[in-house]
N, C-alpha and C positions, 0 to 999 in steps of 0.2 A: 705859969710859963710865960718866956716873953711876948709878947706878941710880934713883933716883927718876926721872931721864928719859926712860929705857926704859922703865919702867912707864907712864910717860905717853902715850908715842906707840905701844906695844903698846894700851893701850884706845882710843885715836883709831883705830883700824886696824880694830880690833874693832866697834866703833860705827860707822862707815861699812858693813862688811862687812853687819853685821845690817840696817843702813837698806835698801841694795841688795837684800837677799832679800825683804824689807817691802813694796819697790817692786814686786816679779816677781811676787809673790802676792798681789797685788791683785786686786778680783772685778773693776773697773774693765773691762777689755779681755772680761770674758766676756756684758757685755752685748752685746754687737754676735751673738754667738755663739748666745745666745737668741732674738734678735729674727730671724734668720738661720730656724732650727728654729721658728721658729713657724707659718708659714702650710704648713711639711711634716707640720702633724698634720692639718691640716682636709683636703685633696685625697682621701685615701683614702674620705672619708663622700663626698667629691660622686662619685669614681670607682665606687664601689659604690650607689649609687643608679640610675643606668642600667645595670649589670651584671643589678640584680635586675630592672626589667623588659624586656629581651632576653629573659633566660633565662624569662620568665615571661610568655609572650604576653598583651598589652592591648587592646579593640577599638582602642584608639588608633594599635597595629603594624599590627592585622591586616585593618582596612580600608583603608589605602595598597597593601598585601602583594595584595587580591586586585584592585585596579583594575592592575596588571601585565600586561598584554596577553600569551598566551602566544601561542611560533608554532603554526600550522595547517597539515596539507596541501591541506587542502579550504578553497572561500573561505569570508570568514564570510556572516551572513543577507543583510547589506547588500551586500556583493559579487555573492551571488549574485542578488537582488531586482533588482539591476541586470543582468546576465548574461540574467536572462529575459525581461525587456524587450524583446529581440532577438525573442523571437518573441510577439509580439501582432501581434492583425489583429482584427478587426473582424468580430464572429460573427455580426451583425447581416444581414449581406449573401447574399443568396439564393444556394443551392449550385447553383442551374440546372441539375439534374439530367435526365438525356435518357440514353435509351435507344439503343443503337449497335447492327450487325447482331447477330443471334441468333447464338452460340458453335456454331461447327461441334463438337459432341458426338464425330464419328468421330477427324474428326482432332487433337482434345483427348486421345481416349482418356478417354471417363468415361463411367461410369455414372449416371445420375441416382438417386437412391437416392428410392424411392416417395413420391410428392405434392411432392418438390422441386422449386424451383426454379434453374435457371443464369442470369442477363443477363448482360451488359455495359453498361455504363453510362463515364459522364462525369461528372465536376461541377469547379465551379469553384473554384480556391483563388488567394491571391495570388501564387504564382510562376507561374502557368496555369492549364491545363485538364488533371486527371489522370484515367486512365483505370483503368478496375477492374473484374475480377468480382462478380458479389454474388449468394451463396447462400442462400435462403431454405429453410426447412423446412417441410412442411405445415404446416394447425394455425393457429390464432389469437392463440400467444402464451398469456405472456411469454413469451418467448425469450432467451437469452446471447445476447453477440455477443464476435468475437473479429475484429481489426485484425493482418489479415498482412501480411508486407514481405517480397519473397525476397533471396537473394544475388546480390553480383554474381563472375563476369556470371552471368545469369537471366531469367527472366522470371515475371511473375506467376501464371506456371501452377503454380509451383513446389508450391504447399501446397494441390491442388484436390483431390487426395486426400485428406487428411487431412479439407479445409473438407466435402467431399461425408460422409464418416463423421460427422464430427459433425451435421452437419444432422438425421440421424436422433435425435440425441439432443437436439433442440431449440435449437441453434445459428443464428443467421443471423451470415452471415460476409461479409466486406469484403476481399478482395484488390487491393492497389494496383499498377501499376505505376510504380517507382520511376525518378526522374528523376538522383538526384544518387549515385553517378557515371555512370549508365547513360548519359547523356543527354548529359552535358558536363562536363569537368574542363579547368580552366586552367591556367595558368603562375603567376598573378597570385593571394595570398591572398584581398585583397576580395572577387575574383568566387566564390571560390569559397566563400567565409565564407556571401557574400549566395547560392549556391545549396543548403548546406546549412541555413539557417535556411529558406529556402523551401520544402525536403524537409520539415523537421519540421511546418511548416505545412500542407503535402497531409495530414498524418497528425491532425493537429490539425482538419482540415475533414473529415478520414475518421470523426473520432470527433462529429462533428456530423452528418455525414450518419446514423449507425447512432443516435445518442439523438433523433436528432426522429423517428424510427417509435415508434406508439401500442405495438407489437407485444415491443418491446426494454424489457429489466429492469434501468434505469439503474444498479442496482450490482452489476451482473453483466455485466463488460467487460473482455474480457485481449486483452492484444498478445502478436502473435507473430515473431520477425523472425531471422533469419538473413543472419551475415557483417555487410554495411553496411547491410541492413534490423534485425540487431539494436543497430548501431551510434545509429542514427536511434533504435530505439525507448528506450536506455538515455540519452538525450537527452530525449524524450518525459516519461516516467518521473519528472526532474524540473524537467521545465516543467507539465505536466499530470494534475491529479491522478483527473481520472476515470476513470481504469483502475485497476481492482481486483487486475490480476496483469498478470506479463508472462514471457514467455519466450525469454531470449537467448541463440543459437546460436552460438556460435564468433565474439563479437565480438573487440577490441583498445582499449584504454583512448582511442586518439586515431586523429582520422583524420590525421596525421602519419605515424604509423607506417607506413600505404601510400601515402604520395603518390609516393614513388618508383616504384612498380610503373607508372605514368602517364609515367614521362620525369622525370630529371632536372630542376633546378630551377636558376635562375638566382640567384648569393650574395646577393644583396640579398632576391630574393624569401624564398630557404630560409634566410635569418636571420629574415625577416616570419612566417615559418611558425613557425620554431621558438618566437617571441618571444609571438606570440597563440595558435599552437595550442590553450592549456588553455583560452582561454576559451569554445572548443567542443566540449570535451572531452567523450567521453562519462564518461570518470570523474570531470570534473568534476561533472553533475548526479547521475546515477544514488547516487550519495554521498546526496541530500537523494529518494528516489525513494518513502519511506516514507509515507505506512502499506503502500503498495502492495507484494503477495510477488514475489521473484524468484525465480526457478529459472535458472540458468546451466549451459550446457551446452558441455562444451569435447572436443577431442579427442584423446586422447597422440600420434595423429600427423599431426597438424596442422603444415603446411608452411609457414603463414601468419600463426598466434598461439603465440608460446611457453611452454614453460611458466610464466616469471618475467611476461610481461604478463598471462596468463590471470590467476594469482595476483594480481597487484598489481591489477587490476579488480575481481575479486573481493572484496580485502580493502578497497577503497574500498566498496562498497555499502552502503547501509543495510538494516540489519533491516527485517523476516524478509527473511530470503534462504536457497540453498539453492545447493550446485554439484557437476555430477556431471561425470566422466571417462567416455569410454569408448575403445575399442580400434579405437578408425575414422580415419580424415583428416579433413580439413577440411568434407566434407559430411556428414558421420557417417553412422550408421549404424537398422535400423530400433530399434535396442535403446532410441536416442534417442527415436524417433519415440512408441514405447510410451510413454516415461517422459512425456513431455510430453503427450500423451493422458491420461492418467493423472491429475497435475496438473492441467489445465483441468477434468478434470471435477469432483474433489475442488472447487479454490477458486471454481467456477463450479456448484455444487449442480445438474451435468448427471446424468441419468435412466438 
């Protein structure tokens, strides 16, 4: 071959070769590459901008943060300002109080304790006409007053001993005979809704009968109530706030809890039961029962509240409150009877 002409087409060879690498290494293709990486630097400043306030509460978080409704066991105010509604009546209306035969004294078994006095009496409330003892203490006053309820079954004799000792110490006292369930229990929730709301209101006209005497120290007033009478009164408790203490005996958070001992219940109804029960609960109110003291009085061998309801009552109330055990059943014992003595007369400045 010539050689001049291999030299010729050896540099033609050469010189394309070098064009071609010229071509590859052009910045040309790395702009797509940049523009590509560009909006990947800005993300991290907008991504750490709401990092820092997360981590660094704003009122801007923290007022969203507390309108967050939390749940409750208990209703709220509005729930329950509705709930109490159920039991208004009209105070306006005359208690028509009357005098009924003189208490036979022998066959009561009491003693009248000096310058005392026993009635019976009547007065009017909106489910009837309820009937009661009423003990008065010698003397001109002021005087405490204290609003009993016995167990069922019972009757209102139940706390005339105790009512007769106090009197001595300047007590005038109000014994009710209780209607609900002494009186009538249904098959049917309404009826029986509409007869426990009517109980609370005997007890509600009971504490109107005892503050319209000149002789009673409007803020010296405690309930007393055993079984479905303290049922009623941890009901009371927070519908009514003019009682200054109360003392509940071997109650149950619901009257649910005994409807059975009454007879079985037909499904429709004991789905109705189960479904409104709380909204007559006694743990429903006795929750809102404050400023008013509690003292709770329960029994370890109680046949009828167990331990976990007693508890669970208990741990519903509101302050102050107070809960003692003792070594009795379901009617307890006098160890009881001392302790709540005791109490009334502490929160009751008795003599």
């Amino acid at each position: 071959m010539n050689p001049f002409r291999f030299s010729s087409l050896l540099f033609i060879v050469m010189l394309l070769v070098l064009v071609g690498c010229q071509t590859s290494l052009t910045p040309t293709p790395l702009a797509p590459t940049a523009t590509a990486l560009a909006p990947t630097a800005s993300p991290p400043t907008e991504v750490l901008t709401p990092t820092a306030r997360v981590s660094t509460p704003t009122p801007e978080l923290s007022t969203p943060t507390a309108q967050v409704p939390t749940p409750s066991p208990t209703p709220t105010p509005l729930v329950l300002n509705e709930l109490v509604q159920q039991f208004n009546y009209n105070s306006t209306i005359p208690l028509n109080i009357r005098e009924l035969e003189p208490p036979d004294l022998k066959r009561l078994q009491i003693t009248l304790p000096e310058g005392a006095t026993l009635r019976e009496i009547a007065y009017d409330a909106p489910g009837g006409v309820v009937k009661a003892y009423l003990v008065e203490p010698r003397g001109k006053g002021p005087f405490a007053g204290v609003l009993w309820v016995h167990k069922y079954p019972g009757t209102n004799t139940e706390f005339l001993p105790e009512a007769m000792s106090l009197a001595n110490q300047g007590v005038v006292s109000l014994l009710i005979e209780g209607r609900y369930p002494w009186q009538s229990v249904s098959g049917k929730f309404e009826v029986d809704r509409l007869s426990i709301i009517n109980q609370v209101l005997d007890l509600r006209r009971g504490l109107d009968l005892l503050l319209a005497r000149d002789d009673i120290d409007r803020s010296r007033i405690a309930y007393v109530g055993h079984d479905y009478g303290a049922m009623h009164g941890a009901v009371l408790a927070g519908v009514d706030k003019r009682v200054k203490a109360y003392v509940l005996m071997t109650p149950t958070g619901s009257y649910y809890d005994w409807r059975n001992y009454f007879g079985p219940l037909e499904r429709s109804e004991l789905q109705e039961y189960i479904r409104l029960a709380p909204t007559l609960a006694p743990l429903t109110y006795v929750s809102h029962a404050n400023p008013a003291q509690l003292l709770f009085q329960f029994a370890q061998k109680d046949r009828f509240v167990s331990a976990e309801r007693a508890d669970a009552l208990f741990a519903a109330a509101s302050e102050p409150k107070q809960k003692k055990m003792y070594d009795a059943p379901h009617e307890l014992d006098e160890a009881a009877r001392s302790d709540r003595t005791g109490f009334l007369v502490a929160v009751l400045s008795l003599k």
